[in-house]
N, C-alpha and C positions, 0 to 999 in steps of 0.2 A: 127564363128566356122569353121575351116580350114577341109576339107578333104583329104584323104591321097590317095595318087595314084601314076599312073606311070607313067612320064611324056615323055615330048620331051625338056631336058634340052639345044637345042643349041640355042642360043643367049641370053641366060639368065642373069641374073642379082642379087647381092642381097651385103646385108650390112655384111653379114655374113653367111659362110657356117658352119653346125655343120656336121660332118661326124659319125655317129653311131646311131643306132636307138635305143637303150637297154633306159633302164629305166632312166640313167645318162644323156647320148645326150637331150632325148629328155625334158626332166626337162632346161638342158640347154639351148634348143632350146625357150621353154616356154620364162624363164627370158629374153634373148636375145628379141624377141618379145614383154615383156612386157614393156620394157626400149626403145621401137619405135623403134629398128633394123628389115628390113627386112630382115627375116630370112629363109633358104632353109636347112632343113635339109635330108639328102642322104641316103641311108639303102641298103647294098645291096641284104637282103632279100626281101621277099615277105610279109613283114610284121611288125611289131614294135614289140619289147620283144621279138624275136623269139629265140634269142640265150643265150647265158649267162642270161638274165632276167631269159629267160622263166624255167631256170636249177637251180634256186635260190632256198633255204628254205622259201622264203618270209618274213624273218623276222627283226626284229631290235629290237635297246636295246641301251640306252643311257649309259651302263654300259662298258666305256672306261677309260683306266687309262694314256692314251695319252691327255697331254693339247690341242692339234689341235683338236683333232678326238669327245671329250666327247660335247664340247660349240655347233658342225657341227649337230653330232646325235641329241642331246637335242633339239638342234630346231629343226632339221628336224621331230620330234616326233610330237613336235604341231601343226609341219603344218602338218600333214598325221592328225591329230586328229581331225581340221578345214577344209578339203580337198577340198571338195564340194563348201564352201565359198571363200578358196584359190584362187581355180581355174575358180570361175564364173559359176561354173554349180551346179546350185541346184537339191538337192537330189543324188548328184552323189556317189554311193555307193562302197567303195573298202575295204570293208570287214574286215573290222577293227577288232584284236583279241587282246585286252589287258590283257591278263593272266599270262603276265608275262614273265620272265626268271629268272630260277632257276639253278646256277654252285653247285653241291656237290659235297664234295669229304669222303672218307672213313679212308683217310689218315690223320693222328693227325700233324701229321708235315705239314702239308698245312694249316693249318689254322693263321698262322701266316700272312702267303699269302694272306687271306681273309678280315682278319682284316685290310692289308695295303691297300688292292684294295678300299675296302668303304672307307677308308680314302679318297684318292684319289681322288674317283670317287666328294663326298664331298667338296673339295679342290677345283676341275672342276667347280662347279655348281649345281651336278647331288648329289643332297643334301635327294633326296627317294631312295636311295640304301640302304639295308641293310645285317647286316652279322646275320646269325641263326645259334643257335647251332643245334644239332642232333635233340633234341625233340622239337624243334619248327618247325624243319623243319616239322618233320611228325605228328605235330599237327595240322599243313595247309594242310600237303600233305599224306596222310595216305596209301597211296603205293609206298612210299619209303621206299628202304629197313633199317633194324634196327641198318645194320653197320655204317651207314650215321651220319658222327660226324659233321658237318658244313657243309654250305652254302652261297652265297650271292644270292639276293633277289631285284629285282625292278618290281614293279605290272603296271607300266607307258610302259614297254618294249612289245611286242608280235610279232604276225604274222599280213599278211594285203594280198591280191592279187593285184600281181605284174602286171598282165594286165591291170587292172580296173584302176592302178597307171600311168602306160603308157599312157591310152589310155584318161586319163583324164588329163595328161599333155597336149596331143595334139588334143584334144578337145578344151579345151579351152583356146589354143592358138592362133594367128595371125602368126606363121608362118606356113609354106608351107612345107609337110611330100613329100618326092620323096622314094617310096621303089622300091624293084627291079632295083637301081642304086647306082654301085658298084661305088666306088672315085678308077681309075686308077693314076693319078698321081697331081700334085699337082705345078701350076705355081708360081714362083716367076720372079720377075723385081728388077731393083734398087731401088725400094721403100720398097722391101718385098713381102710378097704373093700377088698375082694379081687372082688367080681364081684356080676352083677343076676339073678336068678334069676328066668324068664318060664314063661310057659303053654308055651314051646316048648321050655326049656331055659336052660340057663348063661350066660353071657357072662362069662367071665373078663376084670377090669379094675381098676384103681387110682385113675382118679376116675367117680365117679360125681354128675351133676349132677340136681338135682330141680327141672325143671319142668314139673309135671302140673297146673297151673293150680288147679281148685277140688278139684283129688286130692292138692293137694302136701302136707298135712296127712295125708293116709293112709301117703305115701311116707316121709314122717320119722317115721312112728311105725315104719316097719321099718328104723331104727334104733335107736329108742330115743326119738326127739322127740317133745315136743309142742309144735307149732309154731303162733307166736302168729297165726294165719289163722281169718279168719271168710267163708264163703261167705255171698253174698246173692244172690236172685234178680234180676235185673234183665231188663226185658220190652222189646221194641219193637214197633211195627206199619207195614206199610207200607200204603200210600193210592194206589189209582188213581186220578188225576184231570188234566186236559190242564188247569188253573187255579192250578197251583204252577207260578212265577216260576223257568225253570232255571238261570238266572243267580243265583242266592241263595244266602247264606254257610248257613254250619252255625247258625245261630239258639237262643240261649237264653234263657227268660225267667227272670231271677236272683230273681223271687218266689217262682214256682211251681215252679222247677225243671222246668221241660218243655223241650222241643228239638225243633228240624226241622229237615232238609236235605232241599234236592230229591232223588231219584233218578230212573233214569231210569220215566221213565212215570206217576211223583206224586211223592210223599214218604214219605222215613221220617224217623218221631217217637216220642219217647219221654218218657217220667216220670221223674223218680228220688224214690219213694216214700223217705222216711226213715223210714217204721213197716214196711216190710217186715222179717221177721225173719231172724236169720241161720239157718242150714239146716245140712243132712249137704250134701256132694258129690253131683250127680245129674248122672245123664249124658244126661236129657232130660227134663228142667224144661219145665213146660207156662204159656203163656200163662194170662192170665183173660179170661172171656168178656165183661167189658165194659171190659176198658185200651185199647180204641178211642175207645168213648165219654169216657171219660176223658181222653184225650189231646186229643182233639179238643175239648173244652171248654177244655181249658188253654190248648192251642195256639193258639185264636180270640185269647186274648185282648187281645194285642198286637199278633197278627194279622191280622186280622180280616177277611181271604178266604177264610181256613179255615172262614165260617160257608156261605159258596158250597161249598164241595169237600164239607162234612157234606150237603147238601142235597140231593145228589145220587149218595151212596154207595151202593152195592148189595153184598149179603154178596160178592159172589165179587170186590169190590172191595178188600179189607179181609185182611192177613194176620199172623197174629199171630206171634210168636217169643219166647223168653226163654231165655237165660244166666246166668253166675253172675259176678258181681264177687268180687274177694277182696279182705276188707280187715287192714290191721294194725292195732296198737295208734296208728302214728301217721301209716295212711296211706299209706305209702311201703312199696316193694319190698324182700323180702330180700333179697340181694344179695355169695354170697361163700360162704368156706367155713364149714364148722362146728365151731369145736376139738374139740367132745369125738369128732367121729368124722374120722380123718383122713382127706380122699381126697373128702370129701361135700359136695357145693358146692347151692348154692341160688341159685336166679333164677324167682323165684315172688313171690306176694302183690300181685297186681295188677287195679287196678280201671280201669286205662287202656295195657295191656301192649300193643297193638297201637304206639301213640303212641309209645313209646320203644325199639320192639323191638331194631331195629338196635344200638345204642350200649347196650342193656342186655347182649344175647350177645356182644357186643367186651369190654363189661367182665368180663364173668364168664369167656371164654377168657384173658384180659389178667392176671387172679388166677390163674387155672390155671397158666398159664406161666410165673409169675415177673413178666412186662412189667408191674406195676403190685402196690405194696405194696398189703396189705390196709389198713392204719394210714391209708391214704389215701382209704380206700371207705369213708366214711361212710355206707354204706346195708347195710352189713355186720350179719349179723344177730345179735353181739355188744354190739351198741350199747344195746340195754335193758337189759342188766347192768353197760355202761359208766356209764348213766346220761346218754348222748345225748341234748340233745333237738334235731331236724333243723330244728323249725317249720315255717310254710306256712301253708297254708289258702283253696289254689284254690279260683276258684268250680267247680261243678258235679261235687264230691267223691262226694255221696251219703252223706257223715257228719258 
């Protein structure tokens, strides 16, 4: 079991550097180590999950209607389900909430859209999806409101704690966590990458993998990339109230786009604004002062005990956060090496990275080592110049 600290990285060494400490890196960092790479992963916070993890909804959901994206999630579900065993630490607890996820809509003309998704989702693999009409929704869910004419449904999907997932990556790992050291630039040779150059020092190594979440854009450009990633701000807010149902699925409404899950002590809810704009990288992106109010109107509205929980809020009730999602051209994860720089891997561009973590850093050790052709990783970030197209078009994307 590796501990995490701050090193003195000059003269150092290793088979491969991982650059990002978020929940993604270091999943990645794990596999790399499990596959006998000695592994250095670099953070240049004070911490693992501090950023983007730590801004997450915690949740996932195998219910994907992209072929790359549904086979990635569904396994990553079982391995969060096994976790403890996964990763060699017994008893290790990360808070595991299978309650589900629940998309309704009010709208009679979406439900065409619902039907096709379980299809889909079915077609994938993810063969426990299902589509409900109005009254079975709220024969499961009895505070949902009456206008609720359809839904899809998978009980396998929930929430989980994204630190306890971190921190049990690298736990029970062999490699070597360096936080508070930032990757300033990044050496290449005629062979390819040769090593990561930090605020501390060197790291002499031959692959080097980029996952700095809403920084991976900054990391490829000391290479030479510009990498097709768009940062957006994404917000949530949590709600104290003893009037949120603790039994209740992760909740979407497919109109409005809003969402809720219980946690412990009320609920977190959130927006996904489509007129937010895309941004620079920030490393603490501020709430707005009324995406409460906002939330809370959406949320009533198929909800509608949420007009109870508003009624009774008080400021030190109410707490606001925001993160950054990253999007691609079409959605989906880079995922692979990069020919023009040899040795430079990517596992970046994610606006649900927690969700597939696991089976994303398996993949990406899996290309590292040989254990899996690239020509077989469609999610390879060659593919817009192959002229790929992956398709998809989950609900609750954000674009």
């Amino acid at each position: 079991m590796r501990k995490i600290f701050i090193p003195d990285t000059r003269n150092r060494t290793a088979d491969a550097v991982v650059i990002g400490g978020g929940i993604v890196g270091t999943a990645t960092a794990f596999w790399l180590s499990k596959a006998g790479l000695d592994t250095i992963l670099v953070e240049a916070r004070d911490g693992l999950s501090t950023l983007t993890t730590a801004a997450s909804a915690e949740c996932f959901r195998a219910q994907f209607t992209e072929p790359e994206l549904a086979p990635l999630a569904k396994e990553s579900i079982a391995f969060f389900e096994n976790f403890a065993e996964n990763v060699g630490l017994p008893g290790w607890d990360i808070g595991l909430h299978q309650q589900g996820y629940l998309f309704i809509t009010d709208d009679e003309a979406m439900l065409p859209d619902l039907a096709a998704a379980v299809a889909q989702h079915h077609k994938l693999g993810v063969t426990d999806s299902e589509v409900l009409s109005g009254a079975e929704v709220r024969s499961r869910f009895p505070f949902v409101s009456p206008a609720v004419v359809g839904a899809t449904f998978r009980q396998r999907d929930g929430w989980l704690s994204c630190h306890e997932v971190t921190q049990g990556f690298a736990k029970g790992s062999r490699a070597r966590f360096f936080v508070s050291t930032r990757a300033t630039g990044i050496d290449i040779d005629a062979k390819g990458v040769c090593g990561v150059e930090t605020n501390r020092g060197k790291i002499a190594a031959r692959v080097v993998v980029n996952a700095a979440g809403p920084f991976a854009g900054v990391i490829g450009r000391m290479v030479g990339l510009e990498l097709p990633l768009e940062p957006v701000r994404r917000q949530k807010v949590f709600v104290a109230s003893s009037k949120v149902p603790p039994e209740a699925p992760f909740t979407v409404d497919l109109v409005n786009d809003s969402y809720w899950r219980p946690e412990t002590g009320g609920a977190l809810m959130g927006w996904v604004d489509l007129d937010e704009p895309v941004t620079a990288p920030m490393e603490n992106p501020a709430g707005d002062w009324d995406f409460p109010a906002i939330c809370l109107d959406k949320v009533c509205r198929l909800t509608p005990f949420f007009e109870q929980v508003a009624e009774n809020l008080k400021q030190k009730d109410i707490h606001v956060s925001a993160g950054q999602y990253v999007y691609t051209p079409d959605n989906q994860p880079l995922i692979g090496p990069v020919d023009e720089v040899p040795g430079f891997y990517l596992n970046c561009g994610y606006w649900f990275g927690v969700m597939v973590s696991p089976m994303a850093g398996k993949r990406t050790a899996d290309l590292i080592t040989g254990k899996m052709n690239n020509q077989d990783n469609l999610l390879r970030p060659s593919r817009y110049q192959e002229g790929i197209d992956l398709g998809g078009g989950s609900f609750l994307s954000g674009r």
